[in-house]
MARPA-683189 format. One record per residue: residue number from 1; residue in one letter; chain; x, y, z of N, C-alpha, C in turn. Coordinates in steps of 0.02 Angstrom, whole numbers, plus 50000, padded with zeros to 5 digits. Example, Ala and Ser with C-alpha at 12.3 -4.5 7.8 and 13.67 -1.06 7.14 Angstrom:
REM residues 2
@n 1, res a, chain A, nu 50660, nv 49716, nw 50390, cau 50615, cav 49775, caw 50390, cu 50660, cv 49835, cw 50390
@n 2, res s, chain A, nu 50642, nv 49888, nw 50354, cau 50684, cav 49947, caw 50357, cu 50645, cv 50002, cw 50394
REM end
This chain:
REM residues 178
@n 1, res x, chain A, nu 50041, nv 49941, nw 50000, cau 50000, cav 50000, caw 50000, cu 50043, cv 50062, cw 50000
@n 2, res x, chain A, nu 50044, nv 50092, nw 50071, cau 50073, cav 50154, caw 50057, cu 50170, cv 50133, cw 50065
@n 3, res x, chain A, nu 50193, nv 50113, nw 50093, cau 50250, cav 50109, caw 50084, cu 50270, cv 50079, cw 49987
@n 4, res x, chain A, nu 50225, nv 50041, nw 49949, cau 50237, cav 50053, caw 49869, cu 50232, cv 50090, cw 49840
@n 5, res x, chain A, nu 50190, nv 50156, nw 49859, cau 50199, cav 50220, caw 49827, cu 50259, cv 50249, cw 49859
@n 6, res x, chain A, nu 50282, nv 50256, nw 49917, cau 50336, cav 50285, caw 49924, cu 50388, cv 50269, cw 49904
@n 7, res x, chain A, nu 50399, nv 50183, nw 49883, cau 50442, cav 50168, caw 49869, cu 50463, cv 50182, cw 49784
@n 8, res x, chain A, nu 50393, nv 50190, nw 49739, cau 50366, cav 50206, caw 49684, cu 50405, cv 50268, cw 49672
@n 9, res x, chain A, nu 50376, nv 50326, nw 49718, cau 50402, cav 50403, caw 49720, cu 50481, cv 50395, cw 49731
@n 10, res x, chain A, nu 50521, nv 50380, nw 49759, cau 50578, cav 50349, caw 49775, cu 50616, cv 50331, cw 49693
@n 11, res x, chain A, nu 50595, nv 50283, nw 49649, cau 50635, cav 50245, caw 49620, cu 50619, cv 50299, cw 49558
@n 12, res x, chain A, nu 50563, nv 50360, nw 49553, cau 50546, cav 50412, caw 49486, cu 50572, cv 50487, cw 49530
@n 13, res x, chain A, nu 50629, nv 50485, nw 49557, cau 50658, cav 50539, caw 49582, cu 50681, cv 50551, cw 49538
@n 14, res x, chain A, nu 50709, nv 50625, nw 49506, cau 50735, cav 50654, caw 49474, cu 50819, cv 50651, cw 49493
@n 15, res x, chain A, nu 50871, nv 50666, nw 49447, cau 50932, cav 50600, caw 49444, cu 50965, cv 50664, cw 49501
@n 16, res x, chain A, nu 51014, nv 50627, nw 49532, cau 51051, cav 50644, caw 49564, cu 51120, cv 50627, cw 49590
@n 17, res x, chain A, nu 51166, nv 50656, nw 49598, cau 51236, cav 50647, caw 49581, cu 51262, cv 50586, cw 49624
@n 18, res x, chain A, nu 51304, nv 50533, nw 49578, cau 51297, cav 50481, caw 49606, cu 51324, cv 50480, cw 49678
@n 19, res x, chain A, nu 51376, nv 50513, nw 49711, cau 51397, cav 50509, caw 49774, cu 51338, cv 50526, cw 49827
@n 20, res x, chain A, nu 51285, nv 50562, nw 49802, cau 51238, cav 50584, caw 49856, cu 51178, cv 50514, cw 49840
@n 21, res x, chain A, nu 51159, nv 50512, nw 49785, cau 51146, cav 50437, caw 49769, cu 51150, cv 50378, cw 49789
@n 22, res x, chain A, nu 51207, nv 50373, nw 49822, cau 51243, cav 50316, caw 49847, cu 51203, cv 50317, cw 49920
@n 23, res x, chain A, nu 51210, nv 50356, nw 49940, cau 51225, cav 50365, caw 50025, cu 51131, cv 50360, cw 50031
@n 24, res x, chain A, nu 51111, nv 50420, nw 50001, cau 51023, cav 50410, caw 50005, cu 50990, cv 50349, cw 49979
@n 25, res x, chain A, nu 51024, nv 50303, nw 49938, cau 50989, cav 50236, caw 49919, cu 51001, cv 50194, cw 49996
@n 26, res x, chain A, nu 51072, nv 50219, nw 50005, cau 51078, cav 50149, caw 50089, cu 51025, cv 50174, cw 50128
@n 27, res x, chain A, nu 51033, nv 50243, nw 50157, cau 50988, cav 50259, caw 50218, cu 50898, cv 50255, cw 50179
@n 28, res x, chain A, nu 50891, nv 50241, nw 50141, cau 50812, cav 50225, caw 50111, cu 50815, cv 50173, cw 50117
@n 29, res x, chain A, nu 50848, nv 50129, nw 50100, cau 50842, cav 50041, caw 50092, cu 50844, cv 50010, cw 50167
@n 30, res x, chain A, nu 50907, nv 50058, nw 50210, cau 50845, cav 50024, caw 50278, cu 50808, cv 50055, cw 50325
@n 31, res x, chain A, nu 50796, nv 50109, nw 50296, cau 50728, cav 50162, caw 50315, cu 50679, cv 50095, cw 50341
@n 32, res x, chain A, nu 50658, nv 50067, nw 50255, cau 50620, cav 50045, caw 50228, cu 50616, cv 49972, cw 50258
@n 33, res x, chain A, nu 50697, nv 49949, nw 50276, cau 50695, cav 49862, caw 50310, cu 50692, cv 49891, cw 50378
@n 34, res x, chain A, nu 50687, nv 49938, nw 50415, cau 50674, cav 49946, caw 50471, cu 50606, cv 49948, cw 50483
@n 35, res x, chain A, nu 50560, nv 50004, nw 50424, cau 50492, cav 49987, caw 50433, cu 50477, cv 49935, cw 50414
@n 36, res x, chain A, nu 50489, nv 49885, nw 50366, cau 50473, cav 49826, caw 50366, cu 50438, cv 49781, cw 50407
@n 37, res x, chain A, nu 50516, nv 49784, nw 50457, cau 50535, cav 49740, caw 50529, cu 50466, cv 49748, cw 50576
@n 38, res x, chain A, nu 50468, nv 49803, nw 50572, cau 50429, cav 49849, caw 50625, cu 50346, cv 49818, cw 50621
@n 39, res x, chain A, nu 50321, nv 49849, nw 50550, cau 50284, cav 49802, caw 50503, cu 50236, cv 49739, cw 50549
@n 40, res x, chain A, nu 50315, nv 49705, nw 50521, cau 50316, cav 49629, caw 50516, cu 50277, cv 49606, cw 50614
@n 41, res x, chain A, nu 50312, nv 49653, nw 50669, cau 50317, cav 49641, caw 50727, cu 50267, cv 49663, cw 50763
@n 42, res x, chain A, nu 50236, nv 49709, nw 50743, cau 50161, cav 49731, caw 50739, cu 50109, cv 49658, cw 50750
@n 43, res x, chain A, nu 50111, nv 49663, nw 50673, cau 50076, cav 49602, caw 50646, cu 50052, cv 49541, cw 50671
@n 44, res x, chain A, nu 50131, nv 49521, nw 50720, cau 50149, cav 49464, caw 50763, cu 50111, cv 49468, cw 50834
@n 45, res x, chain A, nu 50129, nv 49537, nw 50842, cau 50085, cav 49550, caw 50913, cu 49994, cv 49561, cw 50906
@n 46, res x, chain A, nu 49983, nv 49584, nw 50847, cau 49901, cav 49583, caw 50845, cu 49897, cv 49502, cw 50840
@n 47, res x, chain A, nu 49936, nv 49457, nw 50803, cau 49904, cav 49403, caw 50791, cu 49902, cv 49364, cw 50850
@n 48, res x, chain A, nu 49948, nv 49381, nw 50894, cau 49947, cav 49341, caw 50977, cu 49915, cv 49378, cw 51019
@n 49, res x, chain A, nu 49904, nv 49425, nw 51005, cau 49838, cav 49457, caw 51043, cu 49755, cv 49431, cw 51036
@n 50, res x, chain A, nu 49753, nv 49426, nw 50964, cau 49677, cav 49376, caw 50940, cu 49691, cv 49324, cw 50948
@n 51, res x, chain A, nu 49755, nv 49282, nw 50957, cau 49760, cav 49220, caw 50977, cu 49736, cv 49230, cw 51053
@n 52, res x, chain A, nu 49773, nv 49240, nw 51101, cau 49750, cav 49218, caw 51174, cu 49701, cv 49269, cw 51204
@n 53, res x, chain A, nu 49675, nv 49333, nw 51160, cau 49622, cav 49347, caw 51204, cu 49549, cv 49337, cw 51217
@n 54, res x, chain A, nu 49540, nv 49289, nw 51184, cau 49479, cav 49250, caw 51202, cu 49485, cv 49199, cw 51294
@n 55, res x, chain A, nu 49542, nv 49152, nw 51284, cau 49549, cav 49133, caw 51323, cu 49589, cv 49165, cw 51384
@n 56, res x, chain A, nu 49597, nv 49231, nw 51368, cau 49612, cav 49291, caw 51443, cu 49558, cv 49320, cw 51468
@n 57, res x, chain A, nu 49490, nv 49335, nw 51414, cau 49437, cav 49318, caw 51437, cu 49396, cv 49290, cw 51477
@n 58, res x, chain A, nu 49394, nv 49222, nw 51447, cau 49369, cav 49169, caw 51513, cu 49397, cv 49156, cw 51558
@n 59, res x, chain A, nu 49472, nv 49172, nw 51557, cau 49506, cav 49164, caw 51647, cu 49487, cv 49220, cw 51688
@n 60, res x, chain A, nu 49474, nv 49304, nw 51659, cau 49443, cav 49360, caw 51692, cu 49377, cv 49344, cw 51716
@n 61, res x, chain A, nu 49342, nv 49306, nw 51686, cau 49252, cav 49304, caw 51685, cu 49279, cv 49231, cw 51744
@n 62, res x, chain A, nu 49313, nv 49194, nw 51732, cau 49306, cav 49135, caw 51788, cu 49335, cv 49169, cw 51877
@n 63, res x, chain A, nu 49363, nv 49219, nw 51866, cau 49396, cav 49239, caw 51927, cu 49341, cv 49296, cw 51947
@n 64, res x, chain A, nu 49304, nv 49320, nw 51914, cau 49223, cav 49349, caw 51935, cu 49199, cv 49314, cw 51944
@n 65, res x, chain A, nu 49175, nv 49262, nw 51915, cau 49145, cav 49196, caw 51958, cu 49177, cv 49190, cw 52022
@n 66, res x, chain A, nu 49229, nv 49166, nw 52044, cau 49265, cav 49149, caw 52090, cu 49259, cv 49189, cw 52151
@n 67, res x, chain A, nu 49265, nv 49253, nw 52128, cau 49237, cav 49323, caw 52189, cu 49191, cv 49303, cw 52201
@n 68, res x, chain A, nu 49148, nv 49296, nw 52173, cau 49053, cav 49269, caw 52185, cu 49021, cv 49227, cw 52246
@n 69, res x, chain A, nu 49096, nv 49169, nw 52241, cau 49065, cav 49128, caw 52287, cu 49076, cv 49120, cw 52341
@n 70, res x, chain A, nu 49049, nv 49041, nw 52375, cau 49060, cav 49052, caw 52451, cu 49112, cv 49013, cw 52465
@n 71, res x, chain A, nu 49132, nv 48956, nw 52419, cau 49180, cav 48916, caw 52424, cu 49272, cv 48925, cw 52401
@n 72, res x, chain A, nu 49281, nv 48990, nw 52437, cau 49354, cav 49021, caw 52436, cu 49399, cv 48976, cw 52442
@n 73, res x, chain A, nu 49378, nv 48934, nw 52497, cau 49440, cav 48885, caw 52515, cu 49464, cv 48847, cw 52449
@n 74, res x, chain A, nu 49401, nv 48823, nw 52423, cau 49411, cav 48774, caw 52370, cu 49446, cv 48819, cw 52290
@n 75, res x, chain A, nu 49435, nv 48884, nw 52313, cau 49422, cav 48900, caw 52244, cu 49494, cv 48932, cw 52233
@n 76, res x, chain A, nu 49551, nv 48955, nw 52304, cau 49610, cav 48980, caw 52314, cu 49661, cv 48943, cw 52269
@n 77, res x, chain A, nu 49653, nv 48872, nw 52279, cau 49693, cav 48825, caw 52218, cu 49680, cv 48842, cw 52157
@n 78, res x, chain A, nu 49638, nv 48839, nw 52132, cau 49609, cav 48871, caw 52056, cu 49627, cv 48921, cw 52053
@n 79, res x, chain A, nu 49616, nv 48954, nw 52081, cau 49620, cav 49041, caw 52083, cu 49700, cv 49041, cw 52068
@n 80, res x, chain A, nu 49763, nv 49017, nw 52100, cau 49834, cav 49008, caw 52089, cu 49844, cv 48971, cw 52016
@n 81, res x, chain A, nu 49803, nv 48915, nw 52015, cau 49809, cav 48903, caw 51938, cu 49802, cv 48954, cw 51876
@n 82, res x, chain A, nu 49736, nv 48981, nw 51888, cau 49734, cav 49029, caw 51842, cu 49785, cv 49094, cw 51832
@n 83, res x, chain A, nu 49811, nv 49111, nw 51904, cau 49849, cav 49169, caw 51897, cu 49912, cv 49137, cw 51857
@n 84, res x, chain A, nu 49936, nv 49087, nw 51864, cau 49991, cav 49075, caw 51816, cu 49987, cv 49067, cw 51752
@n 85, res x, chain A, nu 49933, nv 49029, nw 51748, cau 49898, cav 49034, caw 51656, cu 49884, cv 49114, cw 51635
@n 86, res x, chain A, nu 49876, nv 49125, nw 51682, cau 49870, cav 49203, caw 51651, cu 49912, cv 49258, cw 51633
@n 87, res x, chain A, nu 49964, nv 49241, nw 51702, cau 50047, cav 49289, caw 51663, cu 50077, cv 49232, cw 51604
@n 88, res x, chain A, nu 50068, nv 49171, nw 51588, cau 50087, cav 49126, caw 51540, cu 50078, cv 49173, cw 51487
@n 89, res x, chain A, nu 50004, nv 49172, nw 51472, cau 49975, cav 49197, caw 51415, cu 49991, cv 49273, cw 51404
@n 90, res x, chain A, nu 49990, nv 49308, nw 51449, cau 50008, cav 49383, caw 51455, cu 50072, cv 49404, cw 51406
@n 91, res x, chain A, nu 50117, nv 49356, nw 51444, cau 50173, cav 49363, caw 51400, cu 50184, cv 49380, cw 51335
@n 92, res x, chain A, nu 50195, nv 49457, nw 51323, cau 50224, cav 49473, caw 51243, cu 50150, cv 49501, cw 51208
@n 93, res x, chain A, nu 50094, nv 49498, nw 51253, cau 50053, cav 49508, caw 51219, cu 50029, cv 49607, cw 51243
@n 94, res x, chain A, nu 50013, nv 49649, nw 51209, cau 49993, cav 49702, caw 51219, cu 49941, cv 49713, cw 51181
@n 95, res x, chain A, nu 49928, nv 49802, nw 51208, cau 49848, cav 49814, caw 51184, cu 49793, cv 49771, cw 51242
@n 96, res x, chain A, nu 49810, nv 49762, nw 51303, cau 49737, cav 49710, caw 51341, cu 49750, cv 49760, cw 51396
@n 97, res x, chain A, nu 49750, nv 49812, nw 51428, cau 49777, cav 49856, caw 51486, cu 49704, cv 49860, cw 51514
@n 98, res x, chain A, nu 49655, nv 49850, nw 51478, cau 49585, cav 49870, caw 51508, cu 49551, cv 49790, cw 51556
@n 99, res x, chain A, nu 49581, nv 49730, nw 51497, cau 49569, cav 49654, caw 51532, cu 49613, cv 49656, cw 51600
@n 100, res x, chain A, nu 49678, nv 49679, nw 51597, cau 49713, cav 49669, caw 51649, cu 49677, cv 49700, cw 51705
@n 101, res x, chain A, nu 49646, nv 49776, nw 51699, cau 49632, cav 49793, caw 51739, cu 49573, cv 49749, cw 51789
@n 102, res x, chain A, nu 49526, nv 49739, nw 51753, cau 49466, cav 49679, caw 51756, cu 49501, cv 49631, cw 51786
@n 103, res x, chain A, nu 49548, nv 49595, nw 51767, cau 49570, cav 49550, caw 51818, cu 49586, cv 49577, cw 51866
@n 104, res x, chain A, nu 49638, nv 49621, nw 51880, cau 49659, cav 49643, caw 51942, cu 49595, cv 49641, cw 51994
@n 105, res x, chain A, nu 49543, nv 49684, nw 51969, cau 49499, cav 49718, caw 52009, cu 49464, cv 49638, cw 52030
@n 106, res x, chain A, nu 49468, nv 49591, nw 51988, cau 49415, cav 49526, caw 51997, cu 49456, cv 49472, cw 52062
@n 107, res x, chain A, nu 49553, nv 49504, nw 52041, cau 49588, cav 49481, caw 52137, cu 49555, cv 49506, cw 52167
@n 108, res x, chain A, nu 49544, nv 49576, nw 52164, cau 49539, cav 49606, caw 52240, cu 49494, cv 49603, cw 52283
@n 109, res x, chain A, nu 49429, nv 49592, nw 52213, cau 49365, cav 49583, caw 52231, cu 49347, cv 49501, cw 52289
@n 110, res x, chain A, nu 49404, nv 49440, nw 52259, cau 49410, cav 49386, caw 52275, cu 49428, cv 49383, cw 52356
@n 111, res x, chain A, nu 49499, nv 49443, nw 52348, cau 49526, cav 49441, caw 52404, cu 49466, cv 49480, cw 52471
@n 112, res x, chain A, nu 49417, nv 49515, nw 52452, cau 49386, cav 49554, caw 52492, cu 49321, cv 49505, cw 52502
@n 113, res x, chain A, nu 49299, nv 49483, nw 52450, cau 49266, cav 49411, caw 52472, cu 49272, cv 49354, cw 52527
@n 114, res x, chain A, nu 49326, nv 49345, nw 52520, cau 49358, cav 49292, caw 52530, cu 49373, cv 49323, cw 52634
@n 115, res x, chain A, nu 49389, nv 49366, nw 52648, cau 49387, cav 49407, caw 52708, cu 49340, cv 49412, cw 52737
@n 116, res x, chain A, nu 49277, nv 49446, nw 52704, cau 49214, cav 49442, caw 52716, cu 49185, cv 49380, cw 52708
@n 117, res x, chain A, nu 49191, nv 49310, nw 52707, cau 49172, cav 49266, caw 52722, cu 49198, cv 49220, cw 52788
@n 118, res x, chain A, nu 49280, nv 49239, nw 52794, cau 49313, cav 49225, caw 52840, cu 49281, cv 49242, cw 52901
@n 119, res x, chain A, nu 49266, nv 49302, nw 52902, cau 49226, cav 49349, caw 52965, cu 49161, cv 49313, cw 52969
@n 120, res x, chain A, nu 49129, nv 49313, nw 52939, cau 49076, cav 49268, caw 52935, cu 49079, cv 49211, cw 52959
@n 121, res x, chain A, nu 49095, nv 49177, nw 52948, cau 49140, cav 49115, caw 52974, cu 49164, cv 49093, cw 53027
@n 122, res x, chain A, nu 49194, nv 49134, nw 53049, cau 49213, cav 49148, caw 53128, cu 49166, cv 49157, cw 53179
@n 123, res x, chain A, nu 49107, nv 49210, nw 53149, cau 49068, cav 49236, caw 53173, cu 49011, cv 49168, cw 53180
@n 124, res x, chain A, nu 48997, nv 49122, nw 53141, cau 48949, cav 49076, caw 53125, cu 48980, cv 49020, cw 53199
@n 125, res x, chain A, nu 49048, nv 49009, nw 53180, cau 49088, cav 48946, caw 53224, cu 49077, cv 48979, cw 53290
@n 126, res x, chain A, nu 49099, nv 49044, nw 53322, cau 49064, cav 49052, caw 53388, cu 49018, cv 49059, cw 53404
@n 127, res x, chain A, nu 48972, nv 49062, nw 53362, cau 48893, cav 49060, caw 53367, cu 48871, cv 48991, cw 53393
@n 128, res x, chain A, nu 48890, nv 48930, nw 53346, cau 48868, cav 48868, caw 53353, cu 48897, cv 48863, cw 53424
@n 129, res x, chain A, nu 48960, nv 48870, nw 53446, cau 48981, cav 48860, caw 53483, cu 48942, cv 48882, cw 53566
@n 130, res x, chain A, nu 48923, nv 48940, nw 53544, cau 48876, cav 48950, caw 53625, cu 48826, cv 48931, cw 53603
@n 131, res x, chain A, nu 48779, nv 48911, nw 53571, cau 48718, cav 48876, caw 53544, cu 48727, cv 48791, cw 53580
@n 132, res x, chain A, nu 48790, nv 48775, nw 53558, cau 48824, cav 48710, caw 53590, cu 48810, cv 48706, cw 53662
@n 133, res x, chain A, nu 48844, nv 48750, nw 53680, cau 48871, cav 48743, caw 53752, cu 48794, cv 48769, cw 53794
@n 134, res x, chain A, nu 48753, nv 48795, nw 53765, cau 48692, cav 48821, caw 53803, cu 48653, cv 48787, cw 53800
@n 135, res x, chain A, nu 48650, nv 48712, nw 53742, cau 48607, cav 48671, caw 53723, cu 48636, cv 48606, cw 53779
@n 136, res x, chain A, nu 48691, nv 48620, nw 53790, cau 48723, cav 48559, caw 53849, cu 48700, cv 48556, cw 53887
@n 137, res x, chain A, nu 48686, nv 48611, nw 53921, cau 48672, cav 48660, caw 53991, cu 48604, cv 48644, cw 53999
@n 138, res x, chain A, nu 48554, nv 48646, nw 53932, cau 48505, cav 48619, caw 53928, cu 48495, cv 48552, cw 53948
@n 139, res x, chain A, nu 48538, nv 48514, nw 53934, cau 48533, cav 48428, caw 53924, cu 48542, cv 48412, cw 53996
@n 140, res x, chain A, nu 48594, nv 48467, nw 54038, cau 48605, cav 48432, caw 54083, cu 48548, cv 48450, cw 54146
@n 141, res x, chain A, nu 48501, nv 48485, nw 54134, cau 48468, cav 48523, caw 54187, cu 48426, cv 48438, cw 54192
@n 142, res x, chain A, nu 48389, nv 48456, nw 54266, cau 48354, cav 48402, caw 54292, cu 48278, cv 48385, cw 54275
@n 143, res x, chain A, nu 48239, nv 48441, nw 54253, cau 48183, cav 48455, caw 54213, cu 48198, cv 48453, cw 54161
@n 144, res x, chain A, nu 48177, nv 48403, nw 54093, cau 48212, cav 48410, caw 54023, cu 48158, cv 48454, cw 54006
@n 145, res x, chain A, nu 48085, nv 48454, nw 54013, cau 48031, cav 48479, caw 53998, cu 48005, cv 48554, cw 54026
@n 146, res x, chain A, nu 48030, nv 48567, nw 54079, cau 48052, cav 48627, caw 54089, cu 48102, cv 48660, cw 54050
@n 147, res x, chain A, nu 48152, nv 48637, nw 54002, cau 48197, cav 48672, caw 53962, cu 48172, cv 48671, cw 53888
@n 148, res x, chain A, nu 48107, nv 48646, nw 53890, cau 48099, cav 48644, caw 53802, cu 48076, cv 48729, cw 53783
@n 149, res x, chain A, nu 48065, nv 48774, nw 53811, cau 48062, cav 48858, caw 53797, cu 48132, cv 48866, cw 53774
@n 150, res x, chain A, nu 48175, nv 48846, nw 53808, cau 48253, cav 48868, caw 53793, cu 48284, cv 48824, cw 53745
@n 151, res x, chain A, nu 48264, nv 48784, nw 53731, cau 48282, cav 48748, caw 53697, cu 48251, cv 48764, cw 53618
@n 152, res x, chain A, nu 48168, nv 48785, nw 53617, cau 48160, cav 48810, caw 53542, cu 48193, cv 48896, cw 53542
@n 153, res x, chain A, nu 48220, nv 48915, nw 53584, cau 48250, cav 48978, caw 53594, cu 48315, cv 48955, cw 53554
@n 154, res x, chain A, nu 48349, nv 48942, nw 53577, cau 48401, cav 48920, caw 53555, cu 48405, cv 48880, cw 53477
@n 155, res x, chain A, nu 48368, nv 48855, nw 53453, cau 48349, cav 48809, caw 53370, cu 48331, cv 48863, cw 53339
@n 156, res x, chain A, nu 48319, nv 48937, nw 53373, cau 48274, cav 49002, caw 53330, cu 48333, cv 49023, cw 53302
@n 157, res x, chain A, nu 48398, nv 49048, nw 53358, cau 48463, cav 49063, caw 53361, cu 48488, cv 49031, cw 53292
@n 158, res x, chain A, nu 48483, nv 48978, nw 53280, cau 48542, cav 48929, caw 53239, cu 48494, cv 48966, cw 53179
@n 159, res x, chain A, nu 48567, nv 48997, nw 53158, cau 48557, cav 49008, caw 53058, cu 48635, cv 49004, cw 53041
@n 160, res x, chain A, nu 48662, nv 48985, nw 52992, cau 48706, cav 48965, caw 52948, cu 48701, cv 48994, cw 52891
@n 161, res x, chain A, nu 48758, nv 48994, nw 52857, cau 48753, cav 49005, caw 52777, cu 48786, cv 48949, cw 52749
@n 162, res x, chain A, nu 48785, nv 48977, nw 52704, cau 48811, cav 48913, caw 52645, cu 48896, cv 48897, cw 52651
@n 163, res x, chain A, nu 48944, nv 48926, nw 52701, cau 48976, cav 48929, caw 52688, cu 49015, cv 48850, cw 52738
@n 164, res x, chain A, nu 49055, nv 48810, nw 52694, cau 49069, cav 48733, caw 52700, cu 49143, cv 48741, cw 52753
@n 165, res x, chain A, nu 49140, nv 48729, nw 52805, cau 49215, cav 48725, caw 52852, cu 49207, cv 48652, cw 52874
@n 166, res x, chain A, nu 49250, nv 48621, nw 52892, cau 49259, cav 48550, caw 52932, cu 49236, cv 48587, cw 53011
@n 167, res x, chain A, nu 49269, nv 48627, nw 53047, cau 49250, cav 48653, caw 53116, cu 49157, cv 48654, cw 53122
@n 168, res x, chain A, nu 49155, nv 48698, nw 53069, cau 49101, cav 48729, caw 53061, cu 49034, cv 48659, cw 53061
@n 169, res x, chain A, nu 49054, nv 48613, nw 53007, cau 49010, cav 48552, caw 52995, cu 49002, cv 48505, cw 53055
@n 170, res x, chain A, nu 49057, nv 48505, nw 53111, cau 49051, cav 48482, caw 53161, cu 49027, cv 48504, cw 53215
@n 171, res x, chain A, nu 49026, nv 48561, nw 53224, cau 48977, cav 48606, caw 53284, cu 48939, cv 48576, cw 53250
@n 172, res x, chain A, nu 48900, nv 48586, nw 53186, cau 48819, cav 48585, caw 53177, cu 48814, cv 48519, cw 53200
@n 173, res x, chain A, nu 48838, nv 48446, nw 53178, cau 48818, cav 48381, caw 53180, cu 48830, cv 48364, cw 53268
@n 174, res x, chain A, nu 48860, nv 48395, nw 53298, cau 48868, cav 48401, caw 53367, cu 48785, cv 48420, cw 53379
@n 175, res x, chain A, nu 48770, nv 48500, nw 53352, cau 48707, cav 48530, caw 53372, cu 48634, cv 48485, cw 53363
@n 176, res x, chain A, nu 48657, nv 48474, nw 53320, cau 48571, cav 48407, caw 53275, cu 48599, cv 48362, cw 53327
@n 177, res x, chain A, nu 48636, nv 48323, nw 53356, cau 48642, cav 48270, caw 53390, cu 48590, cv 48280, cw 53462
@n 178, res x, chain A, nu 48618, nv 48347, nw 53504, cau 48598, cav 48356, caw 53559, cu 48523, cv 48364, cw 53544
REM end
């Protein structure tokens, strides 16, 4: 395209003395293999850019998923998988500064998730835990039937979320036992 017209305009120059001739044919010839190169390296990078940004895509959209949920623990392994598949692919590739950002923001979002469920969590395990210990207290009194007020008092108390701990699964199967 346009570098053949220039090169066109170039070769219907009007004549010029061969010593100056000389010197302006070298510095044109790798004007011209420099833009080439350049060209050529462009080219390379759009084509590995439409190569892997589909699948930088779905690792951004899977790590928004991942923020989403309740199962952090499980999802921290994955979540390390992906971050390495993801500087993998990153590599050499430009033009994505807006996906990166989207990911970034889809860690942080993970990491603030992932905190706020912890708290939760904590908050749930000492819960069960005096629910436990008040439901004992129950078991052990000498009137069982005198404690059934405190006892649906206490079954009102018990709410949970969805969120899966080994500690956590054992208070409850402790709690349904008593």
């Amino acid at each position: 395209g346009r570098l053949h017209e220039i090169q066109s305009a170039w070769e219907n120059l009007s004549y010029l003395q061969p010593q100056y001739q000389e010197i302006l044919q070298a510095r044109f010839d790798r004007a011209v293999q420099a833009f080439s190169r350049q060209l050529e390296l462009e080219r390379a990078a759009l084509a590995l850019r439409q190569e892997r940004l589909p699948e930088l895509e779905g690792l951004c959209a899977r790590v928004e998923e991942l923020a989403e949920g309740a199962e952090w623990h499980l999802a921290e392994r994955e979540l390390k998988d992906i971050q390495k598949k993801w500087l993998r692919l990153m590599a050499g590739v430009k033009g994505v500064e807006p996906l990166q950002q989207r990911f970034a923001q889809a860690l942080i979002d993970f990491a603030q998730r992932k905190d706020e469920l912890t708290r939760t969590l904590e908050a749930e395990i000492k819960l069960l835990g005096e629910l436990c210990r008040e439901m004992e207290a129950c078991l052990q009194a000498a009137d069982l039937k005198a404690m059934l007020p405190k006892v649906r008092e206490i079954k009102a108390r018990w709410k949970v979320s969805e969120i899966r701990d080994p500690v956590k699964a054992e208070r409850q199967k402790h709690f349904r036992t008593m």
